[in-house]
N, CA and C atoms of all chains as a GROMACS GRO file, in nm:
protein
  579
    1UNK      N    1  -0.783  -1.257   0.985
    1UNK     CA    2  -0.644  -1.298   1.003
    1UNK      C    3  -0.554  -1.174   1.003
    2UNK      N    4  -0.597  -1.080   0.906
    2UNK     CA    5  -0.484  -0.973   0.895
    2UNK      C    6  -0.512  -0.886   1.024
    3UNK      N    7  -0.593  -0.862   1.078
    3UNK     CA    8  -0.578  -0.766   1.222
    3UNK      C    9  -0.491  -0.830   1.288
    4UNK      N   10  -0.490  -0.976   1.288
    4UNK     CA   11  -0.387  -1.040   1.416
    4UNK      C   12  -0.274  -0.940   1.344
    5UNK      N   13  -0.209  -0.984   1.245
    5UNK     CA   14  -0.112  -0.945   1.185
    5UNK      C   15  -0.054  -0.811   1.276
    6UNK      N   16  -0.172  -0.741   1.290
    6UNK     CA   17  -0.137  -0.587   1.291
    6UNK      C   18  -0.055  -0.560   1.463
    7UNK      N   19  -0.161  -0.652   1.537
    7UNK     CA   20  -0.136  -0.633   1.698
    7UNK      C   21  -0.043  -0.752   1.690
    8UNK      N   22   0.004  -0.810   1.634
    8UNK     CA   23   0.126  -0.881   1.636
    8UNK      C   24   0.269  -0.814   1.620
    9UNK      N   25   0.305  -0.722   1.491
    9UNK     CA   26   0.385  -0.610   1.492
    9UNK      C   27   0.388  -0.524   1.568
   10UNK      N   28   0.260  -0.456   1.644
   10UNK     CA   29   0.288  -0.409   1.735
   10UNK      C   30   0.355  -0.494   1.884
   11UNK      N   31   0.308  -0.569   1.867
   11UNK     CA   32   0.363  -0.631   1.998
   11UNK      C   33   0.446  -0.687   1.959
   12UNK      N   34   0.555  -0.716   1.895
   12UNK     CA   35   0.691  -0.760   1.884
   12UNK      C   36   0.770  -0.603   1.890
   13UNK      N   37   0.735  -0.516   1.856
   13UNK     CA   38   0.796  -0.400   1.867
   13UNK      C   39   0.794  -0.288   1.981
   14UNK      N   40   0.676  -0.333   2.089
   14UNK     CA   41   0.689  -0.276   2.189
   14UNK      C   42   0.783  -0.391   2.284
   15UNK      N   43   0.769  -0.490   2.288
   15UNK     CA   44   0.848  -0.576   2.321
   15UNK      C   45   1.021  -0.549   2.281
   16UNK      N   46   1.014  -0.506   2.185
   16UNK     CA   47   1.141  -0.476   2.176
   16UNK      C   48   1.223  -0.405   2.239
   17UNK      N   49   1.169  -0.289   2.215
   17UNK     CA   50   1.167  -0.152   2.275
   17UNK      C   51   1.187  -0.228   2.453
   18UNK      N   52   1.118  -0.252   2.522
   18UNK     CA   53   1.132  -0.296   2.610
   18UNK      C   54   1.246  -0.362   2.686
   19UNK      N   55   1.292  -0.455   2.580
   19UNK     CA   56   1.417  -0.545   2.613
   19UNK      C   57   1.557  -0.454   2.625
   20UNK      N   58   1.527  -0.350   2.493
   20UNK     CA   59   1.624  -0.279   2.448
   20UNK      C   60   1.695  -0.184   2.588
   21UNK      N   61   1.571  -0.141   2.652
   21UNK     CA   62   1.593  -0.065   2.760
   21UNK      C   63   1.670  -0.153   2.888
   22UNK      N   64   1.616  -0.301   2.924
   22UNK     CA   65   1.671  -0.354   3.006
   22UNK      C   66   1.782  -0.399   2.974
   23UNK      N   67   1.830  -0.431   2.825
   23UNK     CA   68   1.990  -0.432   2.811
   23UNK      C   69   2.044  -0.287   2.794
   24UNK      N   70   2.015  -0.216   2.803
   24UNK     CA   71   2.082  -0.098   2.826
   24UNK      C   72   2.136  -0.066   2.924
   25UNK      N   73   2.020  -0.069   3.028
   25UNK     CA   74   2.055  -0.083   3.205
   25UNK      C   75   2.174  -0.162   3.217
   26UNK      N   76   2.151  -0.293   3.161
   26UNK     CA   77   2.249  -0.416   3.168
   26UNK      C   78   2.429  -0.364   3.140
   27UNK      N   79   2.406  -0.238   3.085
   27UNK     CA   80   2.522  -0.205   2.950
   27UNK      C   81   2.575  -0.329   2.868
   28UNK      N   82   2.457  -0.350   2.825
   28UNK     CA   83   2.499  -0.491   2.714
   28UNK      C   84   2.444  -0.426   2.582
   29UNK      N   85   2.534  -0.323   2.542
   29UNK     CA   86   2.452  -0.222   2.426
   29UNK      C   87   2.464  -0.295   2.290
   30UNK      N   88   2.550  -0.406   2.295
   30UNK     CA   89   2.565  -0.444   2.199
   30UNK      C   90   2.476  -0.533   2.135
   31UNK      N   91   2.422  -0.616   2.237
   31UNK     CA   92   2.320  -0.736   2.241
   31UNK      C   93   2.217  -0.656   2.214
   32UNK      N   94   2.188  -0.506   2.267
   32UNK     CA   95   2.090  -0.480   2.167
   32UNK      C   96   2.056  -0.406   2.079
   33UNK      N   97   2.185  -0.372   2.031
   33UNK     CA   98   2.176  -0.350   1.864
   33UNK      C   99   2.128  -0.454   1.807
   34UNK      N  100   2.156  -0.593   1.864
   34UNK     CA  101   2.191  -0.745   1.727
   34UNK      C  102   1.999  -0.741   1.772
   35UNK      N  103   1.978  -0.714   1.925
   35UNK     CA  104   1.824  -0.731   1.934
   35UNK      C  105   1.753  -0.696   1.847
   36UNK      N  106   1.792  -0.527   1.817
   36UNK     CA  107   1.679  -0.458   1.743
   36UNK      C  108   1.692  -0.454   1.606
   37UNK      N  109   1.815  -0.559   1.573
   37UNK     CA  110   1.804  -0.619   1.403
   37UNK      C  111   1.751  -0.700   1.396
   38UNK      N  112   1.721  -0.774   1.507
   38UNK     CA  113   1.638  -0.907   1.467
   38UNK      C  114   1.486  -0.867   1.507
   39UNK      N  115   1.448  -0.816   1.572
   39UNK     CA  116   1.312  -0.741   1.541
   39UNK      C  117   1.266  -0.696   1.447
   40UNK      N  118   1.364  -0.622   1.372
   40UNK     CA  119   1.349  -0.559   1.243
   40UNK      C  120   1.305  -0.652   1.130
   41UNK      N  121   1.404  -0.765   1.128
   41UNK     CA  122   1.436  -0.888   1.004
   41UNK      C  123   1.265  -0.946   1.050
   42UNK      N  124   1.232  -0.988   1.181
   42UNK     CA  125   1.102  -1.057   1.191
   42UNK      C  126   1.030  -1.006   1.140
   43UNK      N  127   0.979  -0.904   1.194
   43UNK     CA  128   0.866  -0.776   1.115
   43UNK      C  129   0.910  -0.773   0.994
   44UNK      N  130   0.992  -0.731   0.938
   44UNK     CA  131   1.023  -0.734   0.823
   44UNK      C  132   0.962  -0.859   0.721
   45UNK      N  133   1.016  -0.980   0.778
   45UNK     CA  134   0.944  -1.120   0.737
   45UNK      C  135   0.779  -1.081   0.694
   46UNK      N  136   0.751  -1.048   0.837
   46UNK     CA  137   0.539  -1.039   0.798
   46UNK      C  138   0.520  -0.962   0.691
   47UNK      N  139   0.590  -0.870   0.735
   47UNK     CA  140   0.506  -0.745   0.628
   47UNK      C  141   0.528  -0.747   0.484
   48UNK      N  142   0.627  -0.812   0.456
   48UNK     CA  143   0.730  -0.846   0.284
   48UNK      C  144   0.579  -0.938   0.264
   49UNK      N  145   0.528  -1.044   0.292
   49UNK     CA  146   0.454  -1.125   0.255
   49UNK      C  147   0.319  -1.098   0.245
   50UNK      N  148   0.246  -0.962   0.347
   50UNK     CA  149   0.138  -0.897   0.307
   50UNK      C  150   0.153  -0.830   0.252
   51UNK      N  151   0.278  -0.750   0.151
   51UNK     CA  152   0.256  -0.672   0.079
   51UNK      C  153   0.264  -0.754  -0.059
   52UNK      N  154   0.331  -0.857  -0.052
   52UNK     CA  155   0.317  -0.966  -0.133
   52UNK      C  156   0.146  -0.958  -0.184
   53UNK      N  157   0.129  -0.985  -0.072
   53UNK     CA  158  -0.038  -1.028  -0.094
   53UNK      C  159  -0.115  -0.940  -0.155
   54UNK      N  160  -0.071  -0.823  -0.131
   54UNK     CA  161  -0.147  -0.709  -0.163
   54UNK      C  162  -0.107  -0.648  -0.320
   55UNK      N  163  -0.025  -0.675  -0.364
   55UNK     CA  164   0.028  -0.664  -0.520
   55UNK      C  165  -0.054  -0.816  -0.587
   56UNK      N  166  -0.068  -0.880  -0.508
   56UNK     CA  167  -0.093  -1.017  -0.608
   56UNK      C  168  -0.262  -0.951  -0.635
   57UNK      N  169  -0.308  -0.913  -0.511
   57UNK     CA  170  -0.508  -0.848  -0.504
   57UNK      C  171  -0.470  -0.758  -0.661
   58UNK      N  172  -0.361  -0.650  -0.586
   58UNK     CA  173  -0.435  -0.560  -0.714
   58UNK      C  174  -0.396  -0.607  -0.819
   59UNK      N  175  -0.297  -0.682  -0.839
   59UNK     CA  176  -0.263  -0.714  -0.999
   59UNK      C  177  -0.398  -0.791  -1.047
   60UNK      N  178  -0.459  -0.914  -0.988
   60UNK     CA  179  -0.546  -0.986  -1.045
   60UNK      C  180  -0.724  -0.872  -1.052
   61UNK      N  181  -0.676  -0.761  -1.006
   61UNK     CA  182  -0.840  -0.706  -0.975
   61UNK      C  183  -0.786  -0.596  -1.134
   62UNK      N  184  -0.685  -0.551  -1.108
   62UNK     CA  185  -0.656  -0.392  -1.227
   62UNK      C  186  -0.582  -0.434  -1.300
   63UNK      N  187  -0.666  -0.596  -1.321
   63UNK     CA  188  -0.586  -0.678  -1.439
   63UNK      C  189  -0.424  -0.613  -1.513
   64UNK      N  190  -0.347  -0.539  -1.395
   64UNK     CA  191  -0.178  -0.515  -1.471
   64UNK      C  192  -0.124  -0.624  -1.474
   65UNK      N  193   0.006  -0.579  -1.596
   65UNK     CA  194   0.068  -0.671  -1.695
   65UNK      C  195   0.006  -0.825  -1.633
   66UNK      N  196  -2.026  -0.055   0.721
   66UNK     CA  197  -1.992  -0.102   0.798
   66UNK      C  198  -1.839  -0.142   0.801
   67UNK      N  199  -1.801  -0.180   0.671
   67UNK     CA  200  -1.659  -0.189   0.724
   67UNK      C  201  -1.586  -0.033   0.754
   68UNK      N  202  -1.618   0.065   0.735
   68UNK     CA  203  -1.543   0.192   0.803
   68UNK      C  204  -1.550   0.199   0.950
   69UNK      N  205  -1.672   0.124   1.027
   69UNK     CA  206  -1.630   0.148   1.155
   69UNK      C  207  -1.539   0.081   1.201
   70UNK      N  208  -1.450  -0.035   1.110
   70UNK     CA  209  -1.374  -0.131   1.159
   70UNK      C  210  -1.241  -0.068   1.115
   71UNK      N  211  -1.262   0.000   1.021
   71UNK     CA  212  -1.149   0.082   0.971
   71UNK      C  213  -1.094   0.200   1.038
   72UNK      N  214  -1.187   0.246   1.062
   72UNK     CA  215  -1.183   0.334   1.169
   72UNK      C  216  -1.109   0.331   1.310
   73UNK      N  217  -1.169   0.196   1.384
   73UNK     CA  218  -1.114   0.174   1.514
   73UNK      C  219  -0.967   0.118   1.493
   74UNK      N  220  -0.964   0.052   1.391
   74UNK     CA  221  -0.848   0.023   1.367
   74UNK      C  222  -0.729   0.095   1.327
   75UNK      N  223  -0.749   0.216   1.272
   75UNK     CA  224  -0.638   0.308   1.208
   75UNK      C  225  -0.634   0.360   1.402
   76UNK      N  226  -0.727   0.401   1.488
   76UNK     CA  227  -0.713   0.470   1.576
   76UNK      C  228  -0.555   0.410   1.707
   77UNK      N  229  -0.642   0.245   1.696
   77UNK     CA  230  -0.563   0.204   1.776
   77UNK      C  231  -0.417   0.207   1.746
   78UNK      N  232  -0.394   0.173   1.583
   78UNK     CA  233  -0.300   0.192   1.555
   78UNK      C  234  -0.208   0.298   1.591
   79UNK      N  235  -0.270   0.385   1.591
   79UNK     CA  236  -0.186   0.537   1.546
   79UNK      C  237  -0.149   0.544   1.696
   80UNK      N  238  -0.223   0.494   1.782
   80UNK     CA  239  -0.236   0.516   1.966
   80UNK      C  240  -0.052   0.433   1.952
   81UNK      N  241  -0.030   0.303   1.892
   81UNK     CA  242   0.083   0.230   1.917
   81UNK      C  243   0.169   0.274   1.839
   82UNK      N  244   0.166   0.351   1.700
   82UNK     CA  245   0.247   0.404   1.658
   82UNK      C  246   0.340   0.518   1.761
   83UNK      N  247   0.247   0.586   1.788
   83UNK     CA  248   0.314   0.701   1.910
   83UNK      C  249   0.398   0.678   1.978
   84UNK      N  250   0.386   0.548   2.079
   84UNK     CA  251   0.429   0.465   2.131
   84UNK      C  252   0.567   0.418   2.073
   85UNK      N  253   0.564   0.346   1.955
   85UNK     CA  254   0.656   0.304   1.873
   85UNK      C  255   0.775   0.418   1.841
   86UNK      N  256   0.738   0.556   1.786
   86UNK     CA  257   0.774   0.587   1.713
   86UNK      C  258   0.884   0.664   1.751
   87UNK      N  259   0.935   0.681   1.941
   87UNK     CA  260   1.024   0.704   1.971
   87UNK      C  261   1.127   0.577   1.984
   88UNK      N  262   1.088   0.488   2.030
   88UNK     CA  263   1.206   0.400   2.035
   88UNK      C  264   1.264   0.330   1.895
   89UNK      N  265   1.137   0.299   1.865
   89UNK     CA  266   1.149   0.219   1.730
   89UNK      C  267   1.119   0.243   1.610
   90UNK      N  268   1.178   0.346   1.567
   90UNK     CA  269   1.092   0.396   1.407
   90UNK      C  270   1.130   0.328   1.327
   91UNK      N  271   1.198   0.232   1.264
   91UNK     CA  272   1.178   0.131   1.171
   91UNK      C  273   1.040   0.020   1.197
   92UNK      N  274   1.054   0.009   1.288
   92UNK     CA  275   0.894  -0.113   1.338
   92UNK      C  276   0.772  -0.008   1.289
   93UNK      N  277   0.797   0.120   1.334
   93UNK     CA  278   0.676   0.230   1.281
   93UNK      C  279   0.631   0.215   1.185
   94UNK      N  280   0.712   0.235   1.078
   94UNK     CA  281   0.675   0.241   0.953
   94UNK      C  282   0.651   0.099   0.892
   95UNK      N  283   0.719   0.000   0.953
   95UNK     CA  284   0.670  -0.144   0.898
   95UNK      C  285   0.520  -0.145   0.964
   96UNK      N  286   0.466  -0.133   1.074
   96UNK     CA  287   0.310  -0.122   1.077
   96UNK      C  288   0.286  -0.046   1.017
   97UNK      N  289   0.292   0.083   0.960
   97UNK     CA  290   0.194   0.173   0.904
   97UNK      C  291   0.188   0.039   0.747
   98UNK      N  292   0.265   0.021   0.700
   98UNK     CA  293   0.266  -0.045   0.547
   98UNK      C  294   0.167  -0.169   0.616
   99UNK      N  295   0.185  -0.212   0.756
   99UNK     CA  296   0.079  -0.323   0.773
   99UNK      C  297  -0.078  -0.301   0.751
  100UNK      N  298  -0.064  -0.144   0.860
  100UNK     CA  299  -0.223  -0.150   0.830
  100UNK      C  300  -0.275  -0.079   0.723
  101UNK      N  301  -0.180  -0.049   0.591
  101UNK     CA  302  -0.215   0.029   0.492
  101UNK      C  303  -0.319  -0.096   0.413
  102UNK      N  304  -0.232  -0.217   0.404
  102UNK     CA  305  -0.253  -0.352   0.346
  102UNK      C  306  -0.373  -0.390   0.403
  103UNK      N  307  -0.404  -0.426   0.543
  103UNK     CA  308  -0.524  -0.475   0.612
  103UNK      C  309  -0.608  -0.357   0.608
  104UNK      N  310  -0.634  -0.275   0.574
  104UNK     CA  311  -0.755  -0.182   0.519
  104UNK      C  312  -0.794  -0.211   0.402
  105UNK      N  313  -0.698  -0.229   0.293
  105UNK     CA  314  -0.743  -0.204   0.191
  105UNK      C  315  -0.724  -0.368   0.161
  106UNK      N  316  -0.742  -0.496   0.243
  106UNK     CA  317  -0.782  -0.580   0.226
  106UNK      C  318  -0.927  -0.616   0.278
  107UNK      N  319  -0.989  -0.495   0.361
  107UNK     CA  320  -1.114  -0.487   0.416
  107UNK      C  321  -1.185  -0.431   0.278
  108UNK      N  322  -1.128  -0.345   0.218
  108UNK     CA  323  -1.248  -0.268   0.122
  108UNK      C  324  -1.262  -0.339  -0.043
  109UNK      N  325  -1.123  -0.470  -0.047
  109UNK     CA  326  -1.153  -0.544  -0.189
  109UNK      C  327  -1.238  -0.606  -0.252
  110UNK      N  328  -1.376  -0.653  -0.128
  110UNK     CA  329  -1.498  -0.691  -0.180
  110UNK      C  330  -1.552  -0.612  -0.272
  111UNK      N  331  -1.550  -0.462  -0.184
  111UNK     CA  332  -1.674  -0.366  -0.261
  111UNK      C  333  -1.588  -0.340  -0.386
  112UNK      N  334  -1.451  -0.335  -0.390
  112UNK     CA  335  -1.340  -0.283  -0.489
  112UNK      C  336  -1.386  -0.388  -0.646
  113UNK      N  337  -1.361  -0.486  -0.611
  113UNK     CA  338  -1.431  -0.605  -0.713
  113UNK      C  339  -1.516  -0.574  -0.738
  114UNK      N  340  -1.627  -0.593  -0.684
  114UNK     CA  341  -1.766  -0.558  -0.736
  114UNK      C  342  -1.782  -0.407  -0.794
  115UNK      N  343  -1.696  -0.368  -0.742
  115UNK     CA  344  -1.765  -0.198  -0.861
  115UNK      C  345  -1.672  -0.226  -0.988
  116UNK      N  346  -1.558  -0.313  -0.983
  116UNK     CA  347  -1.453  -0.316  -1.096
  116UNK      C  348  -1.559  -0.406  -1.216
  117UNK      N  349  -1.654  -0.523  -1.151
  117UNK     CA  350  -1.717  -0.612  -1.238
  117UNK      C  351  -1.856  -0.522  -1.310
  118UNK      N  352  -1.897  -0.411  -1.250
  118UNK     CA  353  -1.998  -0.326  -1.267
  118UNK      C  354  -1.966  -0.240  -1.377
  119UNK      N  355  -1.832  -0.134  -1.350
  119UNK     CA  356  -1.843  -0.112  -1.444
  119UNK      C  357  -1.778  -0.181  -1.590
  120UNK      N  358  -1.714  -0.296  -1.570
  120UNK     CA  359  -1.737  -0.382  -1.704
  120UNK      C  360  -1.848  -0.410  -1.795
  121UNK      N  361  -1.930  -0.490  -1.705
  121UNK     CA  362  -2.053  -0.449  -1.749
  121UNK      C  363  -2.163  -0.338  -1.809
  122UNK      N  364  -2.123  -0.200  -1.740
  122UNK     CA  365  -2.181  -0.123  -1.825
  122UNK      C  366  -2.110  -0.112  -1.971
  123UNK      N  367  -1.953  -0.092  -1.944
  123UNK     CA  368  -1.883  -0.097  -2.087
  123UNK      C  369  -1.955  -0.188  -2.191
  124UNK      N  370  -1.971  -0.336  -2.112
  124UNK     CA  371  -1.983  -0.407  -2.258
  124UNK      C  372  -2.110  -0.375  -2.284
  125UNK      N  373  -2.216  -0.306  -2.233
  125UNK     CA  374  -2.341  -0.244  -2.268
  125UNK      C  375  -2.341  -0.184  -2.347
  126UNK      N  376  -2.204  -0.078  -2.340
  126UNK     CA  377  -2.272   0.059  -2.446
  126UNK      C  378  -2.179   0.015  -2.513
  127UNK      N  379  -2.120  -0.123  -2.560
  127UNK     CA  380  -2.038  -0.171  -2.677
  127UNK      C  381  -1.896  -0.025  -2.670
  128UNK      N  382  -1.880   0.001  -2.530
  128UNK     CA  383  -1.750   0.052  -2.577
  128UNK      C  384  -1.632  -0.022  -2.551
  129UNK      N  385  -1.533   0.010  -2.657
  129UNK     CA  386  -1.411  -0.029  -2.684
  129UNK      C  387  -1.333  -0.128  -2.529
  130UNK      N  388  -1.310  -0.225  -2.551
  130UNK     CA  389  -1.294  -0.348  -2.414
  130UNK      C  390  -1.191  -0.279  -2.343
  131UNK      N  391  -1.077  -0.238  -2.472
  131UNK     CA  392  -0.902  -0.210  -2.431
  131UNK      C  393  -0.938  -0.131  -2.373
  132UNK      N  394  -1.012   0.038  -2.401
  132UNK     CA  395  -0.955   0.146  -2.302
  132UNK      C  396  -0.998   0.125  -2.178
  133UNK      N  397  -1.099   0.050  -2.131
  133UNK     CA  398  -1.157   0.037  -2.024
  133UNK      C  399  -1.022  -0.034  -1.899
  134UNK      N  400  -0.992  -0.189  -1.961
  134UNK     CA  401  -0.857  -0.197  -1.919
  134UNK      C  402  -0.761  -0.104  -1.918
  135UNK      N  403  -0.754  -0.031  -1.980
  135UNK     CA  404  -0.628   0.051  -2.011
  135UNK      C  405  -0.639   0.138  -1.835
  136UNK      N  406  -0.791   0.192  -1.869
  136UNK     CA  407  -0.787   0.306  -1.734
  136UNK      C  408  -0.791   0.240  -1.628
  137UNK      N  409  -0.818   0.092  -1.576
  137UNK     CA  410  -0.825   0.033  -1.488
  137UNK      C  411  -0.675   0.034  -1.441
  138UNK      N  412  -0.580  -0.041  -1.542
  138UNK     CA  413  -0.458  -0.017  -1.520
  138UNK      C  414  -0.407   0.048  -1.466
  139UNK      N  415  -0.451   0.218  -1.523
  139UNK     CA  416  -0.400   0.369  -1.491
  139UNK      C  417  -0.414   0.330  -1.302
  140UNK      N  418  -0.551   0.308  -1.287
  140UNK     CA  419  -0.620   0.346  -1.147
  140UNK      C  420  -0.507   0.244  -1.050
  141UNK      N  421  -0.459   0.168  -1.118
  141UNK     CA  422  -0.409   0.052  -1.005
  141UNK      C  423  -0.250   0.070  -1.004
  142UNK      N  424  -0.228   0.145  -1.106
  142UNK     CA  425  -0.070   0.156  -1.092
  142UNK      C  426  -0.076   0.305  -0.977
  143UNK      N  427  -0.195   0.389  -1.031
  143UNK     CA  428  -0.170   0.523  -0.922
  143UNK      C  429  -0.230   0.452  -0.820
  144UNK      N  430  -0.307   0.397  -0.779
  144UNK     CA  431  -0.280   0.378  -0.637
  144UNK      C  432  -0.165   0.267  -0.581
  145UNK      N  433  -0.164   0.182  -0.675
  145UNK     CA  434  -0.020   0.152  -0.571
  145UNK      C  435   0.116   0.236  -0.545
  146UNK      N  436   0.111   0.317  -0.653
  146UNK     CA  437   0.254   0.428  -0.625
  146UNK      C  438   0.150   0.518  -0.514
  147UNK      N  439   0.049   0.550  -0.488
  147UNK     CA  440   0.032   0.674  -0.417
  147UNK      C  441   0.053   0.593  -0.263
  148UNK      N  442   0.002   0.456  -0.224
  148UNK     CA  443   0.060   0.396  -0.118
  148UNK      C  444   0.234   0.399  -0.070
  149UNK      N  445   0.255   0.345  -0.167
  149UNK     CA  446   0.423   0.344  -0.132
  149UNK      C  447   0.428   0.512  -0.143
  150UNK      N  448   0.426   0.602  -0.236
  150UNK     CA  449   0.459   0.737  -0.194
  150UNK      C  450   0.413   0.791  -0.036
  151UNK      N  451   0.298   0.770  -0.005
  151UNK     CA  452   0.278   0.787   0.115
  151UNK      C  453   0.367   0.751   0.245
  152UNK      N  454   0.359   0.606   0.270
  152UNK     CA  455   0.444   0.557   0.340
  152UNK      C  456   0.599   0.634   0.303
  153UNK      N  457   0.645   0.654   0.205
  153UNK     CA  458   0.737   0.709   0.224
  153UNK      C  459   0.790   0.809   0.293
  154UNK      N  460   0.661   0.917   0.235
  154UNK     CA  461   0.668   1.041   0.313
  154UNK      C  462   0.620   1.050   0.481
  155UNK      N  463   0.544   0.932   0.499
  155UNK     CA  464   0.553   0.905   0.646
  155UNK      C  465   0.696   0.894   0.698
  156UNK      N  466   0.774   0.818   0.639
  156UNK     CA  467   0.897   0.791   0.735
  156UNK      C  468   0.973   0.895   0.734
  157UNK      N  469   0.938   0.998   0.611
  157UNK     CA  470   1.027   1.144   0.672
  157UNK      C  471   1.100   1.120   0.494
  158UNK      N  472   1.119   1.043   0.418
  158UNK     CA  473   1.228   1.036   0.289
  158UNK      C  474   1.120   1.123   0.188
  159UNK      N  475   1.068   1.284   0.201
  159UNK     CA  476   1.039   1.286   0.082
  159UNK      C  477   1.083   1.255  -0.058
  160UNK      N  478   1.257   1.262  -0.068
  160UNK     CA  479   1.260   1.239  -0.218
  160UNK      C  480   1.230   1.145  -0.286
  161UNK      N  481   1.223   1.031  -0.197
  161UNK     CA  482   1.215   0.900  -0.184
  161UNK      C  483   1.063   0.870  -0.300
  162UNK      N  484   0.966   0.927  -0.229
  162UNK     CA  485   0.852   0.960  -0.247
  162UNK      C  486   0.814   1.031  -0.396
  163UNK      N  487   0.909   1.141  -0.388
  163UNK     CA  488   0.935   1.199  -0.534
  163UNK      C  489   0.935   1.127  -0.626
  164UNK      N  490   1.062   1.040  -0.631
  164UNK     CA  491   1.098   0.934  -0.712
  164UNK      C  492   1.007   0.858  -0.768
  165UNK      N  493   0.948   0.813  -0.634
  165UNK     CA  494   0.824   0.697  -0.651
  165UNK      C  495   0.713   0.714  -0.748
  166UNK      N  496   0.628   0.912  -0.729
  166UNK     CA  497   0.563   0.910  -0.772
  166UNK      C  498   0.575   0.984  -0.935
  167UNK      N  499   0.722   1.022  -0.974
  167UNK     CA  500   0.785   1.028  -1.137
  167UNK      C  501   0.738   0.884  -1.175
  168UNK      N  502   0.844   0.767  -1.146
  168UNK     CA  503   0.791   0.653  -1.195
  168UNK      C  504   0.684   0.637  -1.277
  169UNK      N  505   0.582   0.662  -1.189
  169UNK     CA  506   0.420   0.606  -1.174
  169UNK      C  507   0.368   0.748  -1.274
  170UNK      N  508   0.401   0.851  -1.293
  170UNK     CA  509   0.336   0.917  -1.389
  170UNK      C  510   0.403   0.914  -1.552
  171UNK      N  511   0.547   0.894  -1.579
  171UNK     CA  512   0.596   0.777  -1.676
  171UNK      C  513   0.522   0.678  -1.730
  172UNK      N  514   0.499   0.629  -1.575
  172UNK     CA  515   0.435   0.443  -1.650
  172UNK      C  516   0.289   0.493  -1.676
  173UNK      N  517   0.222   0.596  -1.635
  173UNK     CA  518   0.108   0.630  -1.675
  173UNK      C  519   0.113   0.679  -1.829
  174UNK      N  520   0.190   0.761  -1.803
  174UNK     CA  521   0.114   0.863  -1.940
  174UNK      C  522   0.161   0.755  -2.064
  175UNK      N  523   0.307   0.649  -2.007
  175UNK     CA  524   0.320   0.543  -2.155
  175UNK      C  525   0.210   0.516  -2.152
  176UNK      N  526   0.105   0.446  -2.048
  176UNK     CA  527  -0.049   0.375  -2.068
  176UNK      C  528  -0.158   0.444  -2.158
  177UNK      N  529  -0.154   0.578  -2.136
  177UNK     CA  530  -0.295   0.646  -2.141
  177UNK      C  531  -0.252   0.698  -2.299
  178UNK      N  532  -0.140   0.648  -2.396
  178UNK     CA  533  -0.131   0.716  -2.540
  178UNK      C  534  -0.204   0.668  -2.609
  179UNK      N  535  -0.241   0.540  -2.609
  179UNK     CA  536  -0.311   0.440  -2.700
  179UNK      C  537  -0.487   0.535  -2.730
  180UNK      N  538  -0.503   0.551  -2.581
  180UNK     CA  539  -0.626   0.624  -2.580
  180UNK      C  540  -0.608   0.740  -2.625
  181UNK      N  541  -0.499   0.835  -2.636
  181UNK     CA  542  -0.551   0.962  -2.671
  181UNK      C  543  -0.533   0.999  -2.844
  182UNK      N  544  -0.454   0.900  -2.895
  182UNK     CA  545  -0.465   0.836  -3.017
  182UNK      C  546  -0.593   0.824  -3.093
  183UNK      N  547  -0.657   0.760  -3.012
  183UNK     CA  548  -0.788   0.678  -3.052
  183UNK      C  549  -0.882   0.817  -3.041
  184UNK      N  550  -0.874   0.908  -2.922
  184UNK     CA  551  -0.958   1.032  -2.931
  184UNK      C  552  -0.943   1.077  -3.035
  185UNK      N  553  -0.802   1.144  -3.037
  185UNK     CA  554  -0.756   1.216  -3.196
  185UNK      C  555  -0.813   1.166  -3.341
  186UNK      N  556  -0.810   1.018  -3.355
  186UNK     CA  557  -0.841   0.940  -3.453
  186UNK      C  558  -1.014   0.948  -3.475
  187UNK      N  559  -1.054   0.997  -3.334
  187UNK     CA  560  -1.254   1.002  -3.335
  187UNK      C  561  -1.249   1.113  -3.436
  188UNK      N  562  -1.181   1.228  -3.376
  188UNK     CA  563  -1.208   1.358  -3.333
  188UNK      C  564  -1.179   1.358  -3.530
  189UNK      N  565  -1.072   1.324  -3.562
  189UNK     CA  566  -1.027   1.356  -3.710
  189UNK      C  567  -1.118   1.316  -3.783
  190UNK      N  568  -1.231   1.180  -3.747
  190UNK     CA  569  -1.287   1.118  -3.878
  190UNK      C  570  -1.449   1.228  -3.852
  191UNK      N  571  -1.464   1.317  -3.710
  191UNK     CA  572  -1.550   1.376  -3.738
  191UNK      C  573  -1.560   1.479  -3.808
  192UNK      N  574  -1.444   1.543  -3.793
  192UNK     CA  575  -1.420   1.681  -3.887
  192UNK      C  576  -1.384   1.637  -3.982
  193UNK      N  577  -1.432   1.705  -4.123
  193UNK     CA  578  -1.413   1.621  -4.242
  193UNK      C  579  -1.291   1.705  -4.287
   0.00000   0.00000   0.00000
């Protein structure tokens, strides 16, 4: 499951990148500023919750607090 | 076997990081913390099993339960600060990184007194 994860971030972020350029062309610079915050906030979403995951592994393995 | 998966995988990565890392360096560094996580969710089998091993030898040679926890602790607080320090210093914030890894030698050395206590306390009842 977690590899999807991985080529998933990447591909929302080359995607981005992508859009970013055709509203640029557009001169709609603004639409993609708000774009490349909301790319950010998504990715952001995944990765908060595997790192979640990954504090919960080591806490229960290096038995901390 | 899981290193060759680790392997291809850090590669491809780093191929899309490149990629990434002019337009989008915030997405950059949110994958690098991705595939820091999905590696080292590949290697927690063997990680467990050597953690249950050497328990087992401990309770063999009847040594002391706590310090064993104690250093396990040590091992899991430094590697999770040496992750986040890393990633840090990937995105370019060494102080950031600095910070991170003061913390983590703080929260260590509070950990590791109990034990050096307990040395001192060997060491005193051998010398008379």
């Amino acid at each position: 499951m977690d590899v999807q994860l991985i080529f998933k971030i990447a591909g929302i972020g080359i995607l981005i990148s992508v859009l970013n350029m055709v509203l640029k062309q557009a001169h709609k610079d603004e639409q993609a500023q708000m774009l490349t915050l909301a790319g950010v906030v998504v990715v952001l979403m995944l990765v908060i919750q595997m790192i979640n995951d990954l504090f919960q592994a080591v806490r229960a393995m290096f038995q901390l607090y | 076997m899981e290193v060759v998966q680790a392997v291809g995988l850090a590669v491809v990565t780093v191929v899309v990081l490149l990629l990434l890392r002019q337009e989008r360096p915030e997405i950059a560094v949110q994958l690098t913390l991705a595939l820091g996580v999905v590696i080292f969710g590949m290697v927690l089998g063997r990680l467990l099993g050597l953690v249950q091993t050497l328990e087992n030898l401990a309770a063999r040679a009847s040594l002391d339960q706590r310090h064993l926890g104690t250093v396990l602790r040590i091992v899991g607080v430094a590697y999770v600060a040496e992750f986040a320090a890393q990633v840090c210093r990937d995105a370019g914030e060494g102080a950031v990184a600095g910070k991170v890894e003061l913390a983590a030698k703080v929260v260590i050395l509070a950990m590791a007194v109990p034990i050096v206590v307990a040395v001192l306390d060997a060491v005193l009842r051998i010398v008379p």
